[in-house]
C-alpha positions in Angstrom: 83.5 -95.3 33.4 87.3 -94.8 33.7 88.9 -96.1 37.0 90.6 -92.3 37.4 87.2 -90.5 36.8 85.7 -92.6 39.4 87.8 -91.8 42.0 87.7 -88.0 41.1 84.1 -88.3 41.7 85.3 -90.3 45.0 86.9 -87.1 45.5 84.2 -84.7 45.1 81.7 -86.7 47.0 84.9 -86.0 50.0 84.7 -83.0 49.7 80.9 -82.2 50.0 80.9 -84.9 53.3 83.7 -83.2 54.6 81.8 -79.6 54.3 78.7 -81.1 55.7 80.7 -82.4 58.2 82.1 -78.9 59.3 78.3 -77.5 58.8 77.0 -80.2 61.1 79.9 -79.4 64.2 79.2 -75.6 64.0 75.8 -75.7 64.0 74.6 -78.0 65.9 74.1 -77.6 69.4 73.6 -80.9 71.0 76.4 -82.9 72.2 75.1 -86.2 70.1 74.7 -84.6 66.8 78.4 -83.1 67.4 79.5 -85.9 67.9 78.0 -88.1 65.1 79.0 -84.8 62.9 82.6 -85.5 63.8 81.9 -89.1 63.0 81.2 -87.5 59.4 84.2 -85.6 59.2 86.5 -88.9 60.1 84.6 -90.6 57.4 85.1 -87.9 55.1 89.1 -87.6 55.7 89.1 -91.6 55.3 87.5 -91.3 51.8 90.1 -88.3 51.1 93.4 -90.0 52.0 91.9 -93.1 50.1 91.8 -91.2 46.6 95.0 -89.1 47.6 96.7 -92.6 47.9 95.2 -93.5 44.6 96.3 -90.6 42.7 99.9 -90.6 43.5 100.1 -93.9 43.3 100.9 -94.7 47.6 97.7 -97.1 48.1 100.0 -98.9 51.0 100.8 -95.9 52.5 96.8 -94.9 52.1 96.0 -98.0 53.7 97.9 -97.5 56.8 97.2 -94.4 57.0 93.4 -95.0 57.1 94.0 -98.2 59.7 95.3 -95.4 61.7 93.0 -93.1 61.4 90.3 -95.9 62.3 91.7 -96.9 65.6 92.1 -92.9 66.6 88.6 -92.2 66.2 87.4 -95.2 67.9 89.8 -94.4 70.9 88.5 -90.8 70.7 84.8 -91.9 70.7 84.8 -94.1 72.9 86.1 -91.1 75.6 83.8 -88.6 74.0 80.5 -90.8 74.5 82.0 -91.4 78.6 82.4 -87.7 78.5 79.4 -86.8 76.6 77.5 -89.5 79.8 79.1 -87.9 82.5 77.5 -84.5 81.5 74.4 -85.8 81.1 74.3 -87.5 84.6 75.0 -84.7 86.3 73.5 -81.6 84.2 70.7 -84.1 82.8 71.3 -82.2 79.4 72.7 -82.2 76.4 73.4 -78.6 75.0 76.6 -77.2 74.6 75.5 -74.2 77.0 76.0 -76.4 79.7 79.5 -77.4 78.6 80.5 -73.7 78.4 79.4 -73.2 82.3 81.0 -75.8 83.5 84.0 -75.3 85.6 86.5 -77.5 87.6 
């Protein structure tokens, strides 16, 4: 198998994460499974920008791009599992109805 055709493959596999992904956020309605679904979608993006590099030819650029995106999600899971605590300490649930009622 041809180094190009793998990574369109690479590319397709992307794609169907990446709508899975965006399946998983709308319908799901626990704060968890959101959560991990984002996870997928990060994961998804990664692979993308890594076969983007590839086929124009900026793998340094994909690279840094990716370290990037890495530390952002970990930053921004990090606050969404404290978030994602909080609510259940205090609502001792974890459905999205109770994150629409919430005010203050």
């Amino acid at each position: 198998m041809a180094s190009g055709e793998m990574f369109s493959w690479f590319g397709i596999a992307g794609m169907l994460v990446l709508i899975a992904g965006f399946y998983s956020v709308i319908v799901s309605d626990n704060l968890i499974r959101t959560l991990i679904a984002v996870e997928i979608l990060t994961k998804a993006v990664t692979l993308l920008i890594i076969v983007a590099g590839y086929v124009t030819g900026q793998i340094g650029l994909a690279q840094a791009l990716v370290i990037t995106l890495i530390i952002i999600e970990v930053a921004l899971t990090v606050v969404a599992v404290g978030v994602i605590l909080c609510i259940f300490k205090r609502h001792r649930t974890l459905s999205t109805d109770v994150v629409q009622t919430i005010r203050g």
